[in-house]
C-alpha positions in Angstrom: -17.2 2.4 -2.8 -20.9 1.2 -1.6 -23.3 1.2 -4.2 -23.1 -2.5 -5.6 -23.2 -3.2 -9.4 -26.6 -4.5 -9.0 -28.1 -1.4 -6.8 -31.1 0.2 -9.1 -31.0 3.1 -10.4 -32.7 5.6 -7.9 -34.8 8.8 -8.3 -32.9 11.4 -9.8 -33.2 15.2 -11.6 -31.2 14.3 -14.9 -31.9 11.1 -16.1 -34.9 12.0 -18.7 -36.9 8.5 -19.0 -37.7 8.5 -22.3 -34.0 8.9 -23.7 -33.5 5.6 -20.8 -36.2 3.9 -23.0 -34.7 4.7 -26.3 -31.2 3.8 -25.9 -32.7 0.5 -23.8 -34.0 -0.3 -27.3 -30.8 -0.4 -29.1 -29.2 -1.9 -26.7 -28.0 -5.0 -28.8 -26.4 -3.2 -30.7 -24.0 -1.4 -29.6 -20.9 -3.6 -30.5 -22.1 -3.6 -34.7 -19.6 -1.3 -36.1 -22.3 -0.9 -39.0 -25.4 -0.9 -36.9 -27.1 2.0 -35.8 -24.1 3.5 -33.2 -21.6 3.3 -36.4 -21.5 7.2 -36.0 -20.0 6.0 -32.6 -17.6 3.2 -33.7 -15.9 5.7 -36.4 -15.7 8.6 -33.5 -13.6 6.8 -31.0 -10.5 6.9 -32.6 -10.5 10.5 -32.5 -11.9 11.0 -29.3 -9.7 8.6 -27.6 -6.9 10.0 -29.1 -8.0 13.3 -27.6 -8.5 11.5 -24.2 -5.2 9.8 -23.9 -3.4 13.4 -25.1 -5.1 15.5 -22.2 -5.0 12.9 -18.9 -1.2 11.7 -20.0 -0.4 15.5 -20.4 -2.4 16.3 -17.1 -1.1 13.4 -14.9 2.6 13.5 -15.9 2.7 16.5 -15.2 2.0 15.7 -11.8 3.9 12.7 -11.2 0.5 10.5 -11.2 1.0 8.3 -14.2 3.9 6.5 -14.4 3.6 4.4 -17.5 3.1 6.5 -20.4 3.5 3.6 -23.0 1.3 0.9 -23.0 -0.8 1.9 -20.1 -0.2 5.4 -19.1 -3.5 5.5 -17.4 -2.0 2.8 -14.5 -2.9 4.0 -11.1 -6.2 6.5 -12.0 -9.9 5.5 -11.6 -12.1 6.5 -13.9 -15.6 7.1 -13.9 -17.4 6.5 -17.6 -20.8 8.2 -17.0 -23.5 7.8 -19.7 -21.3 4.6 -20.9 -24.0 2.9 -23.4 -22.2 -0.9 -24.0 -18.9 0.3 -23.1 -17.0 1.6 -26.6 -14.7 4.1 -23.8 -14.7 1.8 -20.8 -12.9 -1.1 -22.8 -10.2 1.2 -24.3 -9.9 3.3 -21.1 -9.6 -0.1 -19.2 -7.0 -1.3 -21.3 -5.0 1.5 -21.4 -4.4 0.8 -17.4 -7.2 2.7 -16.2 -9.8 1.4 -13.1 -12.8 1.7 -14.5 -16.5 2.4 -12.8 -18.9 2.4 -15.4 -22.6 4.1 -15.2 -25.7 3.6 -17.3 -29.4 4.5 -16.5 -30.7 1.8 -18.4 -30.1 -2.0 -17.2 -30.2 -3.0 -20.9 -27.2 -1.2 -21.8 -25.5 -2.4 -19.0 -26.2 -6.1 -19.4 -24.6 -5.6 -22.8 -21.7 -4.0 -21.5 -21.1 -6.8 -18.6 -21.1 -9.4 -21.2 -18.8 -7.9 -23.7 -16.2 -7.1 -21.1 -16.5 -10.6 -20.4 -15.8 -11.9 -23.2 -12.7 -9.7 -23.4 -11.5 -10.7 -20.4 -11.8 -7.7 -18.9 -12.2 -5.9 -15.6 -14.7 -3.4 -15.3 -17.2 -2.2 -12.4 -20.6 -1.7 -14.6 -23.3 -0.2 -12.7 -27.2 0.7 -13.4 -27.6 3.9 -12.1 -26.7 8.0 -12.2 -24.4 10.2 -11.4 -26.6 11.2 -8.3 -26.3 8.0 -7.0 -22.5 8.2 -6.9 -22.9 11.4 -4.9 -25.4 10.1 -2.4 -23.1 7.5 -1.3 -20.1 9.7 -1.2 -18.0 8.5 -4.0 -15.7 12.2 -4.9 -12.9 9.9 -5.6 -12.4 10.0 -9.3 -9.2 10.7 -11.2 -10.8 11.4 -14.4 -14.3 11.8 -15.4 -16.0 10.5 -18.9 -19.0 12.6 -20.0 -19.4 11.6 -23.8 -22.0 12.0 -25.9 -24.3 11.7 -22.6 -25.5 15.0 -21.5 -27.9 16.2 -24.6 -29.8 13.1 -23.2 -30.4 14.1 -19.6 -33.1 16.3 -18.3 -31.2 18.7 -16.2 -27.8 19.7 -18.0 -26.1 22.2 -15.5 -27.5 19.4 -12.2 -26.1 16.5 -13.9 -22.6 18.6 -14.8 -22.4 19.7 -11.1 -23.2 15.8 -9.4 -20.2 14.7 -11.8 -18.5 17.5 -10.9 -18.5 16.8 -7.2 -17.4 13.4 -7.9 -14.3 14.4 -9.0 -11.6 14.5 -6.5 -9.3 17.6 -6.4 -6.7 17.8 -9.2 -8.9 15.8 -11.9 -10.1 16.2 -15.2 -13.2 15.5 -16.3 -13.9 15.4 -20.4 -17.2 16.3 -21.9 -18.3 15.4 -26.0 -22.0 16.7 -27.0 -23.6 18.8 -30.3 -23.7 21.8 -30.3 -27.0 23.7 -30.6 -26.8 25.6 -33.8 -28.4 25.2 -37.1 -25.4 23.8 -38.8 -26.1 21.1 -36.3 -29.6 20.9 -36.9 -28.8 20.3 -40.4 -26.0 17.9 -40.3 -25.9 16.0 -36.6 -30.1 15.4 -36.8 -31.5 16.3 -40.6 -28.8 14.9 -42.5 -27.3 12.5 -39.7 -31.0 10.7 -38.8 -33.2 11.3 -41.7 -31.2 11.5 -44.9 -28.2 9.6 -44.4 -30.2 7.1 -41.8 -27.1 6.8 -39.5 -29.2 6.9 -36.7 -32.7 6.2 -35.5 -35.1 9.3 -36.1 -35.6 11.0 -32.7 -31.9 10.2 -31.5 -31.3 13.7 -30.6 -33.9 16.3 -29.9 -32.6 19.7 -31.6 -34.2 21.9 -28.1 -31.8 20.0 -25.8 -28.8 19.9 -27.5 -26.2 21.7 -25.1 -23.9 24.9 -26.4 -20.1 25.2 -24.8 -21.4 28.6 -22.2 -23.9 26.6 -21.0 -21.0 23.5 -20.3 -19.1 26.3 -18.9 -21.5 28.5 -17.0 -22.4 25.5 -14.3 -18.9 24.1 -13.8 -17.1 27.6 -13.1 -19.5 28.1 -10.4 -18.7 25.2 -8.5 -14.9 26.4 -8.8 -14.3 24.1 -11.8 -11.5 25.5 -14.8 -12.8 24.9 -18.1 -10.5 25.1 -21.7 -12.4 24.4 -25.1 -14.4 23.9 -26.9 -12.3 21.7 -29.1 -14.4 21.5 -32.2 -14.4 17.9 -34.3 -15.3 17.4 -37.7 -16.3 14.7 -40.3 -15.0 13.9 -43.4 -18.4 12.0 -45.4 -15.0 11.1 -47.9 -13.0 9.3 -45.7 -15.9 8.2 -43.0 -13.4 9.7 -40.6 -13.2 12.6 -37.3 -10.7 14.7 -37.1 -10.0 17.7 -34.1 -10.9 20.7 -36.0 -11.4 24.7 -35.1 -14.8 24.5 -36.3 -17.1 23.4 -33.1 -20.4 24.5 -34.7 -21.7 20.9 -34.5 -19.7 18.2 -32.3 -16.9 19.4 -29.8 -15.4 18.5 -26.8 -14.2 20.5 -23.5 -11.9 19.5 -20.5 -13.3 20.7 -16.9 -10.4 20.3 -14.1 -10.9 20.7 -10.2 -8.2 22.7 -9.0 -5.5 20.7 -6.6 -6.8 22.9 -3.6 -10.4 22.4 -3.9 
């Protein structure tokens, strides 16, 4: 791998500037369980639950992961694109996982660097994009992160396709967003950023929010295999996530590269 951790990020089709800028803002914050990514903090459990299910599943069944207890992720590299301060690298790392860890905006990534450091852990954070992973020829990923990252890029099915050509054959690669409907509009941004105040106003912009076909559409055309959407849902009661059937506002998908490719 070429691209050192302190490479810029260069000129790409997907990174949207203005999301770079807001996120950039928050930046601090990203480790306050009751700051402004709290939404965040009480969706990892759930979603890396749902992680550790589908690569353990995937990679057993292929002889790749040989510890399925305490680190069952031992042996893989992951890429954690669109990481923010690193609330998936850390787990992902500690679970046994080599991680490679991308942001677009070198404020997020400063805060990353020095919480892994104070944890004492290993983790290759890098300012940049997906695109730069491509141009210097890095297809050698196990399992791809895509959380909660792609509503805020400017090019959806581009950004889909670099990650998916960084994925070697036989991977996985895991996608979170919102779904574009109005039950979304009304609980992920009305009731999520204006009401309730769990989030900045302007965190999500209704117009790019990103439905499961057009997940699907790009990836099957590069040869990818897609399953989901796996819908999630909140219980206000309970502050907790929980994999549900309903995928009308936040849902996840799993995009594999067959073995051949």
């Amino acid at each position: 791998m070429t691209l050192s951790s302190s490479s810029p990020a260069k000129a790409t089709n997907s990174i949207d500037p203005e999301e770079v800028k807001k996120f950039s803002a928050m930046a601090a914050e990203w480790w306050d369980p009751h700051g402004k990514f709290r939404p965040l903090h009480q969706f990892n459990p759930v979603r890396l639950k749902y992680i550790r299910d589908i690569v353990t599943e995937h990679f057993a069944a292929n002889n790749d992961a040989k510890d399925t207890t305490r680190q069952p992720f031992k042996g893989l590299t992951f890429l954690d694109i669109g990481c923010g301060g690193g609330l998936l690298s850390e787990p992902m790392c500690r679970l046994g996982a080599t991680m490679v860890s991308v942001d677009a905006s070198e404020a997020n990534v400063k805060t990353a660097k020095l919480h892994a450091r104070e944890q004492g852990l290993v983790i290759d954070y890098r300012h940049g994009a997906a695109e730069n992973l491509v141009h210097d020829h890095q297809s050698a990923f196990d399992v791809i992160l895509n959380m909660e990252v792609i509503e805020h890029t400017s090019n959806p099915a581009q950004f889909l396709q670099s990650c998916a050509t960084l994925l070697r054959p036989g991977g996985l690669m895991i996608i979170a967003t919102i779904n574009r409907t109005p039950k979304a509009r009304l609980l992920a941004l009305t009731m999520a950023e204006r009401l309730l105040k769990w989030l900045p106003v302007g965190t999500h912009d209704y117009d790019k929010l990103v439905q499961p076909q057009e997940i699907s559409m790009p990836l099957e055309a590069v040869g990818m295999q897609i399953s989901g959407p796996q819908g999630v849902s909140y219980n206000p009661l309970a502050g907790t996530w929980r994999l549900s059937r309903d995928s009308a506002v936040n849902y996840m998908m799993v995009a594999k590269k067959p073995a051949e490719a």
